[in-house]
N, C-alpha and C positions, 0 to 999 in steps of 0.2 A: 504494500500500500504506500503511496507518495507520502513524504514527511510532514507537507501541509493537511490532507486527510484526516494519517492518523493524528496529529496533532488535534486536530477537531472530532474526532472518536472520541480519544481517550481524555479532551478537556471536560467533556459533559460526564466523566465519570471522578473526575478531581474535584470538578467546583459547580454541581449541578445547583442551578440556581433556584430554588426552596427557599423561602425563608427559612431564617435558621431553626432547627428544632433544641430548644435548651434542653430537652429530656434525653436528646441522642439518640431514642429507643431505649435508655435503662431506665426511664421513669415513661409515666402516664399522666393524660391529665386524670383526676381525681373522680373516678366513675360511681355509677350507685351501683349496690348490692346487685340488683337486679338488671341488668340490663335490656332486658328485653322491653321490660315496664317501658322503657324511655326512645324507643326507637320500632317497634314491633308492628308498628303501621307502615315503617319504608318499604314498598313493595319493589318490585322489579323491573323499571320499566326498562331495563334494556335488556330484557332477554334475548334482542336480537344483537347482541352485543358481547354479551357472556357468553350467551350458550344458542346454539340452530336450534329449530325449533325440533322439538322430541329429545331436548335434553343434551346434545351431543355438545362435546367440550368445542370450543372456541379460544383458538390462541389468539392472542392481543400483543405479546412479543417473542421473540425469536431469537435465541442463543445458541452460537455457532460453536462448537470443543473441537478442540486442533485433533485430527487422524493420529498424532504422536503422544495427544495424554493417553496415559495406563489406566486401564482401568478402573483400578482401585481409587484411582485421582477423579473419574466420571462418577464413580458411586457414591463419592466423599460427597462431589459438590453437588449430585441431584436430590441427594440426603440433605442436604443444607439448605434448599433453595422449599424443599418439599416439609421440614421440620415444622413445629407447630414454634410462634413466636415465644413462648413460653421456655422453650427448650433452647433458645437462640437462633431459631433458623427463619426463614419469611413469613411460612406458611401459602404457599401458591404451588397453585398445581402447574405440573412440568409434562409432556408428551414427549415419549424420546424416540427420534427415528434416525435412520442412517441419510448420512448427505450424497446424492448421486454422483456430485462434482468429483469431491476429494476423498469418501470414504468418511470423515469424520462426523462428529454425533448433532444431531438438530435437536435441540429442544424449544417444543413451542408451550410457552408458559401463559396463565392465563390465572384468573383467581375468583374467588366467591364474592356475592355481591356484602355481603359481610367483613369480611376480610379489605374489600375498597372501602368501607366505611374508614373502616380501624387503621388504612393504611394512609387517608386522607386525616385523619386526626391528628396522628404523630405526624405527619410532612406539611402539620400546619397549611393546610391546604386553604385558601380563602374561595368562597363563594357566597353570592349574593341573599341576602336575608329576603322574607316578606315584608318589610320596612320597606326595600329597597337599599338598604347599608350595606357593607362589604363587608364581613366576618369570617374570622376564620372556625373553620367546621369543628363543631363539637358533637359527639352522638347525645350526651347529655342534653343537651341544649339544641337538639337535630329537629324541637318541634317550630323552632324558629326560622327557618329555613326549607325551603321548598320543595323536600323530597319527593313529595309523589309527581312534582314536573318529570316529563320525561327525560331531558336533558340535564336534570342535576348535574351528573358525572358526564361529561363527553368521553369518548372515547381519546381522548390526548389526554383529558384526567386521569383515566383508567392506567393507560401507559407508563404516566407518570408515575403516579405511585407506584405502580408495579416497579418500575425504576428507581425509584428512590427503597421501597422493601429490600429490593436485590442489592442495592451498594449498600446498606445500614447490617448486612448481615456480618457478623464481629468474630474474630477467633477468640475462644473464653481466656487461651492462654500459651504464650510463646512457645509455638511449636513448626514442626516443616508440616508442608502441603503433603498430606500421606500420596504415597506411590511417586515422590520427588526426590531427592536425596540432598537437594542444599538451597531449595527455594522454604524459609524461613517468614514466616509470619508470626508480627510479635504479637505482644496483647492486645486486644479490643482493636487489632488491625482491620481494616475491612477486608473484607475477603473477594469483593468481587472484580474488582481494581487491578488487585494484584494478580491476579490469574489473567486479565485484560493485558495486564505489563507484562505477563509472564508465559503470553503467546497460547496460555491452556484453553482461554475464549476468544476467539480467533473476530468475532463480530455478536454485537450485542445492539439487536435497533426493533421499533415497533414496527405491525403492519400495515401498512394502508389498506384505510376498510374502502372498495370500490365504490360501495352506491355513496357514501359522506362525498372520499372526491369526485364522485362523477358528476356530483351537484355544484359543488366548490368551483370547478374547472369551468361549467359552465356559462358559471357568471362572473369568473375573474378571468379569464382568456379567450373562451372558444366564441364569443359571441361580441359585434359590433357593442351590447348596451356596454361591456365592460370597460369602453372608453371616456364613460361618465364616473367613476370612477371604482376603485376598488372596495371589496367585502370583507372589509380590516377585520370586524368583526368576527365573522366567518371563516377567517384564515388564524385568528385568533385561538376559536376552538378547535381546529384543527392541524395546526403546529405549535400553539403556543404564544405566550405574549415576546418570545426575542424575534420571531421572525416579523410575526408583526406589526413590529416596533419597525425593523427594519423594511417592509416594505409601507409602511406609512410614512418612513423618512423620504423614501424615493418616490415615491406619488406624490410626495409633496414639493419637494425639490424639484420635480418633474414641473407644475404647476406653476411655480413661483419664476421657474425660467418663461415663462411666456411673456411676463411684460420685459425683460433684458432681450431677450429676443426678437422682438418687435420693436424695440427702440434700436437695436442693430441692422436689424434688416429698412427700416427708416435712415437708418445714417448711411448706411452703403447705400442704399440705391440714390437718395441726393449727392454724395461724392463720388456715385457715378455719373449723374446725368446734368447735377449742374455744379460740377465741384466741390472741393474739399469743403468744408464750410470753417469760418474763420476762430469761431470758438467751439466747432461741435467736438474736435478732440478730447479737450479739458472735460466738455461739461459729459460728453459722453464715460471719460475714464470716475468722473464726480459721482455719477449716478450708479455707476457697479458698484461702485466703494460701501455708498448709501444701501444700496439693493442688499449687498451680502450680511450689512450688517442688520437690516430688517429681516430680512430671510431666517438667520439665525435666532434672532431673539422671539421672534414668532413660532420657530419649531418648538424650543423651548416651553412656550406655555400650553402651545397643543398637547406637546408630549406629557408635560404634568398633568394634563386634564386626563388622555386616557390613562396614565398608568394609578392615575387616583380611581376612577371608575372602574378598574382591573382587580384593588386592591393589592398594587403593587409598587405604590407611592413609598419612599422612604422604608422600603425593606430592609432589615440588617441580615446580611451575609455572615457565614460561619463556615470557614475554611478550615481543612482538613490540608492534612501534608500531601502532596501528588505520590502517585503509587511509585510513583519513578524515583522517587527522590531517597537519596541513600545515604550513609554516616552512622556513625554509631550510635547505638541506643542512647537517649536520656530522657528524663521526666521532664512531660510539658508541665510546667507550672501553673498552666489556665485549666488544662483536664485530668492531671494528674498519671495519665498514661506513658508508659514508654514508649518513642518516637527517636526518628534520625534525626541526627545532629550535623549540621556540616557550617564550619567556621565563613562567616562572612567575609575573611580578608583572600580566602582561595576563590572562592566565588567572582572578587573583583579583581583576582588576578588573570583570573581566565577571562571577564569581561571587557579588562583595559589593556593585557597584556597578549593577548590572542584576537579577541573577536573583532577588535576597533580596527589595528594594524591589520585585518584582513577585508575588511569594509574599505581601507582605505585603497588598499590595492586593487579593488576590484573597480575602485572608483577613477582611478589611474589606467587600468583599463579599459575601461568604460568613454576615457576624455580623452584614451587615443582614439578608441572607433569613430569620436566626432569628429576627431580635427581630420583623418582616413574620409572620413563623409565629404565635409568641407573641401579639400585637397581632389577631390576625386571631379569635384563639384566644379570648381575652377578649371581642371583642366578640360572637360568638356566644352567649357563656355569658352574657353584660348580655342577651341578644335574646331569646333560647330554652330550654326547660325542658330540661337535658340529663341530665335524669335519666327523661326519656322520651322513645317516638320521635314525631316523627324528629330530634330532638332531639341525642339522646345519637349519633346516626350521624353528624349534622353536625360535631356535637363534634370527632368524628374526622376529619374532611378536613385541617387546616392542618397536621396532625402526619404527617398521609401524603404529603402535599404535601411537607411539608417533606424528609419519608424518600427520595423521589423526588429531589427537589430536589440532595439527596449525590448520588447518585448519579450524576447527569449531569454536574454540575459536578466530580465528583472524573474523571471519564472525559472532560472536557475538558481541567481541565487534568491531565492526565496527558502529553496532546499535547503541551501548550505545555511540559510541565519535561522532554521528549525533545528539544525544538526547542533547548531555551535546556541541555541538558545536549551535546547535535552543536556549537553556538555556541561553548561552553567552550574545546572544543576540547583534550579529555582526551588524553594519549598510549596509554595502554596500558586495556585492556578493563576492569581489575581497577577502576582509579579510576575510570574511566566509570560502572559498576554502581554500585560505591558511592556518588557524590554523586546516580546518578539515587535511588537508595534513601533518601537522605536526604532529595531534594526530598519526593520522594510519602509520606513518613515523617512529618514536619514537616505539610504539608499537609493530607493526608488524618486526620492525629491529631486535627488541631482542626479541622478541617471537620465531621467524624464526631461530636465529644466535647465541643465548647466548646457545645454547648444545656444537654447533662447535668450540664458541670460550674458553668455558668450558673444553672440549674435548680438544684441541691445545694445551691452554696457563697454565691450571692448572692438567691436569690428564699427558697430553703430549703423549698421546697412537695416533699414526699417523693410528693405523691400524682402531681400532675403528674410528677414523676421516672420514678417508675413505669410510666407512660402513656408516655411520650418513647422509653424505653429499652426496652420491647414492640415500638414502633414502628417505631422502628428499626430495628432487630436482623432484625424477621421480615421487614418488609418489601423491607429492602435484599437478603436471602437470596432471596426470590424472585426479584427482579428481577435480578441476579445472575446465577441462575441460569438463567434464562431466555432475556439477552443471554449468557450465554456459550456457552451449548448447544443451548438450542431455538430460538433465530433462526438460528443458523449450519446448523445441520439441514436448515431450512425452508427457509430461501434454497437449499442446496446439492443437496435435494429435488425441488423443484419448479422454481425457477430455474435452476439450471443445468444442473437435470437429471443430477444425478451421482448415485455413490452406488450404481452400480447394477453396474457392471466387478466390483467383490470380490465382489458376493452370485454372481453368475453364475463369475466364477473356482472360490468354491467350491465349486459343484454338479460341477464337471468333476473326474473324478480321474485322467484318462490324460495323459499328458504333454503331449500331440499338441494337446489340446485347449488346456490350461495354452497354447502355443505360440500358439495363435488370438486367446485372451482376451489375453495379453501382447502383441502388437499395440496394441490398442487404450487401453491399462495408462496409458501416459503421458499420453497423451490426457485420460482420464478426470480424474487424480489431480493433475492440473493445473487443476482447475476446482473444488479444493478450498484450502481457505484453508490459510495458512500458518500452523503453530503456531507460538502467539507465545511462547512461553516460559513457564516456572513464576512469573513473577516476578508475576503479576496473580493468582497460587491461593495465593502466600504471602503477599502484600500481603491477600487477602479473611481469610486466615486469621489476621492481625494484628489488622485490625480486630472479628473475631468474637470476639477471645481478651480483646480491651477490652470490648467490650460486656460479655460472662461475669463477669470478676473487675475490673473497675474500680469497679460498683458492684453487688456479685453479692447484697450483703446485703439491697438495695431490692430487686431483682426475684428470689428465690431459682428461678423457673421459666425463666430464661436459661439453663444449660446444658441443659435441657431440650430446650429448640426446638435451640439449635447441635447439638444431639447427631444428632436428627431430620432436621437441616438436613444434616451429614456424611456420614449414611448414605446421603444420597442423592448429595452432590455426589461421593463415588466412586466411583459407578454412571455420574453424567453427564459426570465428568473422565474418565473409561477408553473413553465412548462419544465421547467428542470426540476424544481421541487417536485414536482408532480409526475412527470411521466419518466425521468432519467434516473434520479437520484433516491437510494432508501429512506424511507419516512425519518425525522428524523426525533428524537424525545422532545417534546415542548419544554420550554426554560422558562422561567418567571425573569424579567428583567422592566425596569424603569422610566430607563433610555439610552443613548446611545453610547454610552460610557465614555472611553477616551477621546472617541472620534469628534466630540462634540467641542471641544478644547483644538485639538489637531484643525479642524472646520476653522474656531475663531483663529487662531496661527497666524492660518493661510490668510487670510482675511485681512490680519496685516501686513502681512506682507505683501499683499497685492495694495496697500496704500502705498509703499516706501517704491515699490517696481511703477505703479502709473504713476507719481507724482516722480519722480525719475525719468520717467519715458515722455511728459510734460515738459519736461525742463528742458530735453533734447530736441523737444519737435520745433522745425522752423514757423512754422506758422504762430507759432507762441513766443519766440524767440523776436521775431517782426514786432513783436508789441513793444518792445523796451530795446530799442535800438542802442540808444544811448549807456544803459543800464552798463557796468563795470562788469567784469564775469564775478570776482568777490561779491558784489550787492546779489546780483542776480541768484546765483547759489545759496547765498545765505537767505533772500526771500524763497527760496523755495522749500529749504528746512523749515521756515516756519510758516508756511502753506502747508507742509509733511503734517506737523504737531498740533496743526488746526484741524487736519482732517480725522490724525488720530487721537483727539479731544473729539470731536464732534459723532465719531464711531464710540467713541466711550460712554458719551451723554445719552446717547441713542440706550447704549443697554443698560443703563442705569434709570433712565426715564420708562423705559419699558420694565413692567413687575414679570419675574420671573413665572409668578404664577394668576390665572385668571382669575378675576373678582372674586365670581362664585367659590373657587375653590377655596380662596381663604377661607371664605365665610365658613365654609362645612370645615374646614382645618382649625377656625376658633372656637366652634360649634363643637366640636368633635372633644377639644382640646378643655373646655367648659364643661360638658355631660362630665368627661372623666375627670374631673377635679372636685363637680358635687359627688358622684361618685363615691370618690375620694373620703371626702370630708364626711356623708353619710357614714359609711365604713366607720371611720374615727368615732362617730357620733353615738353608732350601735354596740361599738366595741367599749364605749366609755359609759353604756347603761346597763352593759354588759356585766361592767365592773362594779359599777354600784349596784348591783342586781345580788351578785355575788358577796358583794361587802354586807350587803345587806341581810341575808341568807346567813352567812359568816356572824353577823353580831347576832341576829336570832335564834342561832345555834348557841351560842353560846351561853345567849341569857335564860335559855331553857337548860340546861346545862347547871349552870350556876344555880338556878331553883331549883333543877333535880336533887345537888349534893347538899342547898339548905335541907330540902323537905326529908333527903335520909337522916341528915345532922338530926334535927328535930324528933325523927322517929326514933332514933337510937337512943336520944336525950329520954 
């Protein structure tokens, strides 16, 4: 499997994002005697979900064991996964059959609609109240909440937890993996991680139920109305709130590029038909600047609004050590557990002392194949008329070359900074993402951008610039797009021959049948690649966001194409999710985490790159003839610190989060503080209740031993 893949496998099994559970699995929340009392109405409404109809089991995920575990190691862990919670194990049912590929063991695991109660309590699962509030699920407290809906639990719910049962399952106590001889698992280690690290589970991912996508797909791609916009919601239940998130970011992004795009394609066509126009450069580079920073603080509050409606606003995370992660045993101080230890100064030796010096060489690399581009570029134009053909076509090879050229080499090393980011040897998932984001950050910025800003700041040829950043832009978006979605198609089409279980699942609409096609379900979907994660559709979307506003004033017909470009990659990211890639576990997430900081960056730095590329342009220069180059320069620094004052006031004038939402956030923050004070109020008549009780005792008490005194007297 490619390093970026597994990396996005095995991240959802380090840092699956649940709000945190404080009990772990060793505590419960505090249940009545009776259980049944308090839940014994949930009825079943997804029997078409759990189980086909006449009872038959229904798997919901799918665990892959390597052809080279031993037996004894298959019995261990389908004893583990099958154990009742009491005993330490999940408690979910497992189906074990042979894999046709490789010989190795398939288990399709699935559970009681009981056992999802139980398994949505402890992973603090939130869903929505009869109030209409966000709470998180209690069986105790389950009359508040709307179980006999059909949809309580979706089927991403179901998964999930089954997800989160399977990694919460614990070794009681430092021992090896029986039938292994030096794979060691210490205390209260998870068990399912390490066997994922340890190659025994070779692939762990849920199924896609056919008729949920065949509805889904309906209305977010296969049909004209999905161009009004997307069924966030809808995608929501069915992958989770990170994807989501993620494609609400890009439909939205998508959107917001129409009015830059429309003021570009305005300034090109007047600087084509009646000239450049004499402030349109400025005010045109003025307006992106304004744009990105509206853009951004506007995501912002849409995104707090659904992740508060999600109940996924201000979640705290609780990070565990990644399975990967190795050192010698010592006690965590916060959980009391032994855990690896590995000294932070080898960490940054390998960080500053290995990984930079190899970043940099690659970057050294990277700024000979430009100036190979450039050089190649020139000598054509000394050779041939490029202002005819085939001329002017030739022209064009070293810059398409070169466009190419990114591309491969930013998808190589990508490899390499997943290789030397596992080396690191990061503890916990949170820091893993982030230095891997900062390798590919760092790299791919100037790998993508050091021709352009080559091109600007040191040759100062606006026309070549021009040419460069066309090039670029369009051509890396095809290409892109093509390895992301129509090679994986085509391999999965014709080579694997898959692809073809969902179409026929969803022509069947009798259960019976449903029953037949799922047979063969895991089979199939097993010969689909693994979805790698959002982290290559945010990263594409970084560097689109450069190209637009880094130097939007040179080419006003960049948001243009990104826009055209969007339209479609929504279409080709929902058909990858959907018909290329395995389903993949829904994640609870907030927003866009780094990327939203990395977004603001670029943002400024596309103020310091236009008001730079102002300062050079003739037609602005014509205004202040007279002006000294010192005056002139120094106004334009503080033109720079006026724009990036004026981007500043922007998001500080704008509130992070909508009206409404405070309100329910003081609202919220109010109930639990009478709450609060109640509590205190009933506990302190509690005590005078008792006090009270306390001296009546005792003053009956004291007239017991008079009234014996007296009888003895």
């Amino acid at each position: 499997m490619p390093a970026i893949q597994r990396q996005a496998a095995v991240a959802q099994a380090n840092g699956h994002s649940h709000q945190a559970d404080p009990r772990d699995g060793d505590h419960h929340h505090d249940e009545p005697e009776d259980h049944h009392h308090h839940h014994h109405f949930i009825q079943d409404p997804h029997g078409d979900i759990l189980t086909h109809q006449g009872g038959h089991f229904r798997p919901l995920v799918i665990m892959e064991i390597s052809e080279k575990t031993t037996e004894e190691t298959r019995k261990w862990l389908i004893e583990r996964i099958e154990a009742q919670p009491e005993t330490g194990g999940a408690g979910l049912k497992a189906r074990q059959s042979v894999s046709e590929n490789g010989g190795g063991t398939v288990l399709e695991i699935g559970a009681s609609r009981e056992r999802l109660l139980e398994g949505a309590e402890r992973a603090c699962l939130k869903k929505k109240c009869k109030d209409g509030t966000v709470r998180e699920f209690t069986r105790v407290h389950s009359e508040q909440f709307d179980c006999e809906e059909q949809h309580f639990l979706t089927t991403c719910d179901c998964q999930r937890i089954i997800y989160y049962l399977l990694l919460h399952i614990r070794n009681p106590t430092t021992s090896n993996i029986p039938g292994t001889n030096n794979l060691v698992l210490y205390e209260k280690q998870r068990i399912i991680p390490k066997c994922m690290d340890a190659k025994i589970v070779t692939h762990l991912y849920p199924l896609h139920i056919a008729s949920e996508l065949s509805s889904l797909t309906k209305i977010w791609y296969k049909s004209f109305n999905s161009l009004n916009g997307q069924p966030i919601e809808r995608i929501r239940e069915y992958f989770g709130e990170a994807l989501a998130i993620y494609f609400s970011f890009l439909g939205f992004y998508t959107a917001a590029l129409v009015l830059p795009a429309g003021v570009g394609l305005l300034s090109y066509l007047l600087s084509t038909f009646l000239g450049p126009p004499s402030h349109g450069y400025a005010l045109f580079a003025i307006f992106n600047l304004i744009w990105t920073t509206l853009f951004l603080e506007a995501w912002k509050r849409k995104c707090a609004g659904m992740a508060y409606s999600w109940g996924t606003y201000g979640m705290v995370k609780f990070e565990e050590p990644r399975p990967e992660f190795y050192g010698p045993l010592h006690r965590n101080r916060i959980t009391g557990r032994e855990e690896p230890h590995y000294p932070k100064w080898k960490r940054n030796l390998k960080k500053f002392g290995v990984s930079a010096p190899l970043i940099v060489v690659f970057l050294i690399l990277a700024f000979g194949i430009m100036l190979a581009s450039f050089t190649l570029e020139d000598y054509i134009k000394g050779r041939m008329d490029i202002t005819k053909m085939p001329g002017s076509l030739v022209f064009l090879l070293p810059s398409t070359i070169y466009a190419v050229a990114i591309v491969f080499i930013n998808k190589f090393y990508r490899q390499l900074a997943s290789y030397l980011n596992d080396w690191e040897n990061h503890r916990l998932n949170s820091t893993y993402e982030n230095n891997l984001i900062m390798k590919l950050i760092v790299f791919d910025f100037a790998n993508c951008f050091m021709a352009l800003f080559y091109v600007a700041f040191y040759q100062q040829d606006m026309d070549r610039l021009k040419k460069y950043l066309a090039t670029l832009l369009i051509v890396q978006q095809v290409i892109e797009q093509f390895l992301e979605t129509g090679l994986p198609y085509l391999i999965l089409r014709f080579w694997r021959k898959g692809d073809h279980i969902l179409e026929a699942a969803e022509k069947k609409k009798d259960d019976d049948a449903n029953v037949e096609a799922a047979k063969g379900l895991a089979e199939e979907q097993s010969k689909m690649d693994v979805y790698p994660g959002t982290f290559d559709d945010y990263l594409e979307l970084f560097l689109q966001f450069g190209y637009v506003f880094l130097f939007s004033a040179v080419y006003p017909l960049a948001a243009l194409w990104a826009l055209f470009n969007n339209v479609i990659e929504i279409r080709s990211d929902a058909f990858k999710i959907s018909r290329v890639c395995q389903r993949p576990f829904g994640q609870s997430a907030e927003d866009i985490g780094t990327w939203q900081v990395v977004f603001e960056i670029m943002g400024i730095i596309a103020v310091l790159t236009n008001t730079s590329l102002m300062a050079m342009s003739p037609e602005v220069k014509a205004f202040f003839p007279n002006m000294s180059t010192t005056h002139y320069i120094l106004m334009f620094v503080i033109f720079e610190h006026i724009l990036l004052g004026l981007k500043a006031a922007i998001a500080i004038l704008i509130p992070d989060l909508p009206k409404w939402m405070e309100v329910e956030l003081a609202r919220e923050e109010f109930e639990s503080r009478q709450a609060f004070l109640q509590m205190l109020a009933e506990k302190r008549n509690a005590d005078k209740d008792n006090e009270q009780l306390e001296a009546e005792k005792k003053i009956v008490e004291m007239t017991t031993v008079e009234e014996v005194g007296e009888t003895t007297a």
